[in-house]
N, C-alpha and C positions, 0 to 999 in steps of 0.2 A: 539185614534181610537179604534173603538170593533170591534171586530171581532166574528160570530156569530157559539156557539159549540154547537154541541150533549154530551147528557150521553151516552157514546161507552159502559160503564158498571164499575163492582165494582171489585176491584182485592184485594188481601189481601198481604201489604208490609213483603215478606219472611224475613226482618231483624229484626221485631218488632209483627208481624202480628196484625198489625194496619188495619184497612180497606180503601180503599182508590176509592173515584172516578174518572175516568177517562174521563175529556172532551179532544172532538176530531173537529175540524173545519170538513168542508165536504169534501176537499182536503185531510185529513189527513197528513196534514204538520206540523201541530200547533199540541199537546197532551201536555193537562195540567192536571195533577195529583193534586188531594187536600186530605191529610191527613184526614180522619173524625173518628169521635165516632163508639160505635159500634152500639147503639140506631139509631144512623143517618143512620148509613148504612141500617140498617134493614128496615127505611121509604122508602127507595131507592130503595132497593131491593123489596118490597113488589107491590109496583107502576110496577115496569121494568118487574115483572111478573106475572103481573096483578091478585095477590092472592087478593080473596075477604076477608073479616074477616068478623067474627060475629060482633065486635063494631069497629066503627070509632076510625082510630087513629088519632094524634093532626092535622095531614096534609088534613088527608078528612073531618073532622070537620073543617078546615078552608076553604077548596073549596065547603063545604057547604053552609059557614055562608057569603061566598063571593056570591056564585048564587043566596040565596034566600037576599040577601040585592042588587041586581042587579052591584056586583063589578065585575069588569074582571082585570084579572090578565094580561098586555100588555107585560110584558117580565120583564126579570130577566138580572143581569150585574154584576160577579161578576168585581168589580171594583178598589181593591189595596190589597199588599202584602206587611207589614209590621213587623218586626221581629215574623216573622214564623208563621202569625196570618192572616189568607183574610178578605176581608170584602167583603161585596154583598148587590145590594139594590132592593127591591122588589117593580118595575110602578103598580101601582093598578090607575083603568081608575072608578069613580064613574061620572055619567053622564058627565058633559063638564070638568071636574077637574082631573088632575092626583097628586098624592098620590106617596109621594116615603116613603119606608121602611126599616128603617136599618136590616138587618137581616144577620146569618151565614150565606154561601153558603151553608150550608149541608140542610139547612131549607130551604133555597131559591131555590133549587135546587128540594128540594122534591117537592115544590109547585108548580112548572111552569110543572112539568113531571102530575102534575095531574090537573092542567090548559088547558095544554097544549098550553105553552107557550112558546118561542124561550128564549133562554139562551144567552146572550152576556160578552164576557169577553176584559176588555180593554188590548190592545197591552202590557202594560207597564208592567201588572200581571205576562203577558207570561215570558217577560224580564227580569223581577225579582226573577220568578221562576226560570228559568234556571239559574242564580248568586245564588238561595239560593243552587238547587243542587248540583252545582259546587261544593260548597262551605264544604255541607255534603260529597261529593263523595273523597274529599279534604282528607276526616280526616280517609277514607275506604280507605282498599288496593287497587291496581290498578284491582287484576282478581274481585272482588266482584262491584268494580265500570262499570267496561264494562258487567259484568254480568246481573247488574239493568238495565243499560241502553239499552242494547237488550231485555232484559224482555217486556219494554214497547212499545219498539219502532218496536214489533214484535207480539203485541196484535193482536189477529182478534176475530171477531162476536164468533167462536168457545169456545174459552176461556174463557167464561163467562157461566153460568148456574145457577141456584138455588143455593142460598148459604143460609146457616143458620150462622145468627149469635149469 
């Protein structure tokens, strides 16, 4: 079953300061965190606030080479969690044919934010997320475990802003 999330925004993990994105259902019941690069985050970032650049980066060179080839991007799913690695597949709609795409979520993610394409994540992601969690929160004290997990679960619009990566 998918379930369909927003980028809420990009947070940087206080234990590693990794970058990380944050999907968020529209209920805000569901928040799924995905570990990315710091390259990736910066495509993310740069879309989310809406900085123009002098050259195209690889993400709006692809929403280029998508409009003037008449491709639309139909949405995005990240779709399995597998020893600590997601995968994601990118619908690409060329006249009557759809087009699937293996791609990272951190690329797939860029892409649909500058599509503007809905983002769908399968239930099981979620479920698996939370067991891999658990599983890291397992091997952390208990005050830095409840600490993370209010971190996230206490995100709003506010806590997010320009980041430089």
């Amino acid at each position: 079953m998918l379930l369909e999330m927003r980028v809420f925004g990009l947070a940087i993990d206080p234990f590693n300061n990794a970058p990380i994105i944050i999907l968020k259902d529209a209920e805000d019941k569901n928040v799924l965190p995905i570990w990315i690069g710091p390259l990736e985050a910066s495509a993310i970032a740069t879309q989310l606030e809406k900085i123009q650049l002098a050259r195209p980066m690889t993400h709006d060179l692809l929403k280029d080479i998508f409009k003037n080839l008449g491709v639309t991007v139909s949405k995005v799913e990240i779709t399995d969690l597998e020893d600590n690695v997601y995968y994601a597949v990118i619908y690409l709609i060329v006249g009557n044919t759809c087009h699937t795409i293996d791609a990272r979520p951190s690329d797939a993610i860029a892409v649909a934010l500058r599509a503007n394409s809905p983002i769908f994540v399968e239930k099981k992601v979620l479920e698996k997320s939370r067991n891999v969690d658990a599983a890291k929160q397992a091997n952390r004290d208990e005050k830095s475990q409840t600490e993370w997990l209010e971190i996230l679960e206490n995100l709003s619009p506010e806590n997010f802003g320009k980041y430089k990566m």
